[in-house]
N, C-alpha and C positions, 0 to 999 in steps of 0.2 A: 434424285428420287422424284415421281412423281405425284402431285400430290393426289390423284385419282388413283393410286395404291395406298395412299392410307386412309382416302375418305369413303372408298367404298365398302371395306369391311366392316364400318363403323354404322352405317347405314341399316344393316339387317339388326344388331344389336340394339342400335336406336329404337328401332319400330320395337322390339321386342319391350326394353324397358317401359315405352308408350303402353305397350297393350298390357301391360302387367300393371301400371298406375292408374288405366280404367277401369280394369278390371278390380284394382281395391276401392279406387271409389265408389263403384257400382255396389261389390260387396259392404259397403257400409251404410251405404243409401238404403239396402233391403234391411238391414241391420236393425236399423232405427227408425224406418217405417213401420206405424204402426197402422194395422190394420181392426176396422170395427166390428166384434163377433155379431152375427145374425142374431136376430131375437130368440131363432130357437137356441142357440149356445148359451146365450144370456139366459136365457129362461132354464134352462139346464144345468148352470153352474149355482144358478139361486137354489134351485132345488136341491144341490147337494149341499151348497154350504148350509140351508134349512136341516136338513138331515145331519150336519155333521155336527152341528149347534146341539140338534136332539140326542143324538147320542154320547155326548158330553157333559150336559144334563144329568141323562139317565146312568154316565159311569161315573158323577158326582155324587148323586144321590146310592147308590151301590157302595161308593166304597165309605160313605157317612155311618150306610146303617152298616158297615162290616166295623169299623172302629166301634160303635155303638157299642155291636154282639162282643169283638174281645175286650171289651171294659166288661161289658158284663160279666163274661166267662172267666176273664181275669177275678173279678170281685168274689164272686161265689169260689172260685180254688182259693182263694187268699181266705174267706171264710171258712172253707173244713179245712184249712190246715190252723188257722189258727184254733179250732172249736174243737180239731182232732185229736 
């Protein structure tokens, strides 16, 4: 047997496995590089977390005064049933 019958097959497969290991390291290099957002994204994303802060707030404040109204509501039916 000669051995340039079984090291040439081996040859294309090599390469192959090579470019498959760059290519995962490559893919992981992008992976975990991080990139810096421009000021207008910065500035953008502030803006929504401002707004999202606000409206969090405001469905704080909503659902206080909605407990508030069924205590209330509660209180007065608990008074004509008892008065009734």
């Amino acid at each position: 047997m000669n051995p340039a019958d079984v090291l040439l097959p081996l040859i294309p497969i090599t390469l192959i496995i090579s470019v498959a290991v760059v290519a995962v390291k490559i893919a992981r290099l992008r992976a975990t590089r991080r990139e810096v957002p421009s000021a207008d994204v910065t500035a953008r994303i502030e803006a929504l977390e401002n707004s999202v802060q606000g409206l969090q707030q405001a469905l704080t404040e909503t659902q206080e005064r909605l407990d508030f109204t069924e205590r209330l509501l509660s209180k007065s039916r608990e008074e004509r049933r008892i008065n009734g």
